[in-house]
N, C-alpha and C positions, 0 to 999 in steps of 0.2 A: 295848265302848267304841270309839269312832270316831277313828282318829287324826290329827286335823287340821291341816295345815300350821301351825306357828308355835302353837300348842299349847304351855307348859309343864304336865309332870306330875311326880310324884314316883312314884317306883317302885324298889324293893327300896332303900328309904331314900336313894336317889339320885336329884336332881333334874335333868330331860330335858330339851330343845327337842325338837319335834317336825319333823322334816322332811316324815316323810309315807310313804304310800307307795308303794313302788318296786318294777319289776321289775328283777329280779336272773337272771344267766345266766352262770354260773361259767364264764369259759373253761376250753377245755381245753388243759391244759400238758403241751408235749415236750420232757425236755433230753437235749440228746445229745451226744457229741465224733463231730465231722464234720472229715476230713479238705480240704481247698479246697487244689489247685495245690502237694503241698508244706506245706502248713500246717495248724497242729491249730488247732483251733475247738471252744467247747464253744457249742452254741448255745441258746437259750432263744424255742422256738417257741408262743407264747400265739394261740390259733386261737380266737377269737369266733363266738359263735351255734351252738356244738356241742353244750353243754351244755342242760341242762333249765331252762327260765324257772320262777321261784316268787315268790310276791307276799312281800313283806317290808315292814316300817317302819325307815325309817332314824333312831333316835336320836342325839343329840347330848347328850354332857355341860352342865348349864347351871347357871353362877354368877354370871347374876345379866347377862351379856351375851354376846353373839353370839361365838363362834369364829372366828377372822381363816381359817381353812382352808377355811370355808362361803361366805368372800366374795372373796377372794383369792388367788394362788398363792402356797402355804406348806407347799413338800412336808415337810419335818423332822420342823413340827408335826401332819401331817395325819399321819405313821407314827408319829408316839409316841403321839397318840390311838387310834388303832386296835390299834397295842402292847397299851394299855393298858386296851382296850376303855372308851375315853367317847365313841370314833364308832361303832356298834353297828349291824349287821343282824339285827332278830329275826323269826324267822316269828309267824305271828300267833297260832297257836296254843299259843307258848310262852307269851305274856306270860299272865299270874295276872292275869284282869280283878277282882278284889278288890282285889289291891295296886295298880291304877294308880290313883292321882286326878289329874285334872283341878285345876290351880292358878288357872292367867290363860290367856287368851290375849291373845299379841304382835298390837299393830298393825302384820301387817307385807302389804303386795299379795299378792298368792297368784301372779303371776308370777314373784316371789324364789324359786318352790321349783325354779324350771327353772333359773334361776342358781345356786343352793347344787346343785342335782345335778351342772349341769357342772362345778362348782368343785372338786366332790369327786371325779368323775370325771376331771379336768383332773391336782390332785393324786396321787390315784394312779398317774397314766400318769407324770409324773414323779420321783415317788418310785421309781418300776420305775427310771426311766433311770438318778437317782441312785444308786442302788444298784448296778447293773451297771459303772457307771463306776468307783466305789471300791472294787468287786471286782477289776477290772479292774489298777487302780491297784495292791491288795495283789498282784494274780498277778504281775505286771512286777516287781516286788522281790526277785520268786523265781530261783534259778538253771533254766538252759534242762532238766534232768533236774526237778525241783523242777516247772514249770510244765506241760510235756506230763504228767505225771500226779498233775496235782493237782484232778480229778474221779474220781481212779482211789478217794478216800479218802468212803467212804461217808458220812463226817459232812460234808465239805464239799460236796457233793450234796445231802445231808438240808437242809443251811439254807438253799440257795438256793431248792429245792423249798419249803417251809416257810414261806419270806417270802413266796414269788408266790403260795400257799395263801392267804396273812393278807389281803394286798394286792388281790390283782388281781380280785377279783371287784366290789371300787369302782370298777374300769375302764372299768366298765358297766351305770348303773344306770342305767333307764328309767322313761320313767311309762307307756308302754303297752306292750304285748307288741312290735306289729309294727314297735318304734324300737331293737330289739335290732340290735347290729351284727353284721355277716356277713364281716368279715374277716379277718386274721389279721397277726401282729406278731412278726420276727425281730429278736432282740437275740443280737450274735454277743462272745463271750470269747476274746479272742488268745491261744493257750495256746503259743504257737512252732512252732518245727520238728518234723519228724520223730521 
């Protein structure tokens, strides 16, 4: 089956938009606690173009109308979709060409799919910042014993790794190989003193 921009299908009883498809290149992620001047840092270094590019389709949940996250910036709702898998990257050999059909297709320009990519790619990069910031926010609440070692706690490591896992590979999705980005993104976490 061909997946065509603006394509609605039904598949494993749930009905799609079709974005299209996209190259995908997982960055790759370093988090570390880096000491600066006197001060603990945990930082969160997201390096683009390291990873291996693979063709994917990006689906969209659809009921019935467009996703304001495909045309807009609406980072909350573009990470509870993906939470909740209705913004989806499949490789193509997952999908069961039996169960897809084909419904309609949307009258929509086939320029729109470079705009819902950066849209989505747009969202992602701020939903990272969002998150970092309200991390942020909870670490400050902490006392100064409390903050320098609170990456020392293997779960709170585990979830920050775990969200930029879910996330940040929509950080970067392309329509040809050689539009992959090549560089790389520090997000630093004020963890205090010494």
């Amino acid at each position: 089956m061909k997946f065509v921009f603006g394509s609605i299908i039904t598949m494993k009883k749930q009905t799609w938009v079709v974005v299209g498809e996209t190259v995908v290149n997982n960055p790759q992620l370093v988090l570390d606690n880096v000491n600066y001047i006197a001060k603990k840092n945990f930082v969160i270094h997201i390096k683009y173009g390291q990873g291996i590019s693979r063709h994917s389709v990006l689906l969209c949940r659809y009921d019935g109308s467009i996703e304001k996250y495909l045309t807009e910036d609406s980072p909350k709702m573009f990470e509870t979709a993906v939470t909740n898998q209705e913004l989806v990257l499949v490789e193509q050999e997952e999908i069961d060409e039996s169960d897809a059909k084909l419904v309609e297709e949307l009258e929509i320009e086939a320029d729109e799919k470079i705009a819902w990519l950066a849209s989505v790619r747009q969202n992602a990069l701020l939903s990272i910042e969002d998150y970092v910031k309200d991390l942020q926010k909870k670490i400050d609440k902490l006392s100064q014993r409390k903050k320098n070692h609170y990456f020392s706690s293997k779960g709170h490591y585990e979830d920050v790794k775990d969200y930029l896992l879910v996330i940040s590979p929509f950080s970067d999705l392309r329509m040809k190989e050689n539009q992959v980005r090549q560089d790389e993104w520090r997000l630093k976490l004020q963890l205090g003193g010494q």
